[in-house]
N, C-alpha and C positions, 0 to 999 in steps of 0.2 A: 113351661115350668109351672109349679103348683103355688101356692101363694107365701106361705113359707118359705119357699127359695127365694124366692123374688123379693121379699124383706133381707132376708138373712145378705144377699146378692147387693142389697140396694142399703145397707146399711139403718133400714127403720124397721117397723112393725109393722105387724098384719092387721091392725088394728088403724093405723095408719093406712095401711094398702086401700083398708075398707071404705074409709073413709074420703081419700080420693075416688076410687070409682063411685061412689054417692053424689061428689060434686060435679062429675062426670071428667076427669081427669084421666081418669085409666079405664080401660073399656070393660065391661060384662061379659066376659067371653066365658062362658061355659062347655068344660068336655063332654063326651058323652055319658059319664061318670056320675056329670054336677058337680065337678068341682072345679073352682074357678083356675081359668087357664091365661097365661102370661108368655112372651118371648122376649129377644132381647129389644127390640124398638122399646117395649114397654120400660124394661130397665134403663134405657137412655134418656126415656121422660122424665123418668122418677130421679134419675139422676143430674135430670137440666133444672128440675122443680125443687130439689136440694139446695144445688148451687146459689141457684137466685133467690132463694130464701134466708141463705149463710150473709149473700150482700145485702140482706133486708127487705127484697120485695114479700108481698102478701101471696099468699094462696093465689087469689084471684088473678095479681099480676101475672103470675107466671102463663094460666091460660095461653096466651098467643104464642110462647116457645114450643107449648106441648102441641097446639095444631099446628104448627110448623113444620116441627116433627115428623108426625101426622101425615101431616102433605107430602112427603119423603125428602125435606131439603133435609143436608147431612146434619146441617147443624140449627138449632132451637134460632137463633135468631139473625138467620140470614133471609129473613122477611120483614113488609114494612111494618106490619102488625107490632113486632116483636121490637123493631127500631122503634118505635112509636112510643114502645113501654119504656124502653132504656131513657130518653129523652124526656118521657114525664119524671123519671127519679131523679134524672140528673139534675132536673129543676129544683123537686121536691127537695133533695140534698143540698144544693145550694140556698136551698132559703134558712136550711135548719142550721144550718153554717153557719149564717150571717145572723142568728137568733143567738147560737151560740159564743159568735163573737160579742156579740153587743151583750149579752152578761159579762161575759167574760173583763169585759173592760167596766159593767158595774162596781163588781166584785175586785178590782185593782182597785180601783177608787177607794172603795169602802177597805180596805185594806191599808192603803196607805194613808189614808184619814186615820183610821182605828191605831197605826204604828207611828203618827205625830204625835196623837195625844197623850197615847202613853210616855210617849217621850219628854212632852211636856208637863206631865205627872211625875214622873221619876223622877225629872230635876226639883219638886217641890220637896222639900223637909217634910211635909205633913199630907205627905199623898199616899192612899188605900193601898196596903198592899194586896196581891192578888193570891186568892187561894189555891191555886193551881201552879203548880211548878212546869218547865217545861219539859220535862221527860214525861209526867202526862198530855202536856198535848201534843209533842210527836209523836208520844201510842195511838194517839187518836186519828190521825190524819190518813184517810183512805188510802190505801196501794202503798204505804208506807210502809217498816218493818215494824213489827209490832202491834199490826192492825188485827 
């Protein structure tokens, strides 16, 4: 197939296409025409190279599914290469995890600090009231309705 299909097939651009076979991802295959030529292995790369980029690996990662590939096993990461990568992410995710827990319990902190003192303002007669009502600040709050 022409490269064209092989985007339109593969759900990206040719622009895209281009650009993996630069980083040597997809092979140079040229007809006798000159125009670049594709089969289905190729669409199964492109489509294992998708996949693990939707779960967040890099470009780069994916490398060892695509020679795996390559090598004719059916599937991108039934080599050790390709184990090899799953198991760095699964690190790498675990640590952002545990980055993101520990704000996460910041920001509890700083929140329930922040809803004492108000509380202990509010009980004062002669405490600042605040300029913001709360129907603006549940319009504000991300993924909320109103945002």
């Amino acid at each position: 197939m022409r490269i064209g299909e092989l985007a339109d097939r593969a759900g990206t651009t040719t622009r895209t296409l281009r650009y993996y076979e630069s980083r040597g991802l997809l092979p140079a295959r040229r007809g006798g025409n000159g125009y670049r030529t594709y089969d289905e292995a190729d669409l199964r790369a492109l489509r294992q190279i998708r996949t693990l980029q939707d779960f967040g690996f890099d470009l780069e990662e994916t490398r060892p599914f695509v020679e795996c590939l390559r090598a004719g096993h059916p599937e991108g990461d039934s080599c050790p290469a390709s184990l090899a990568v799953y198991r760095a992410k699964l690190t790498e995710l675990d640590a952002l995890i545990g980055e993101l827990s520990a704000v996460r319990e910041k920001v509890g902190a700083q929140l329930a600090r922040a809803e004492e003192a108000m509380e202990a303002l509010a009980a004062e007669e002669s405490a600042p009231r605040c300029e913001l009502n709360e129907s603006v600040l549940n319009a504000s709050v991300p993924g909320e309705p109103g945002e």
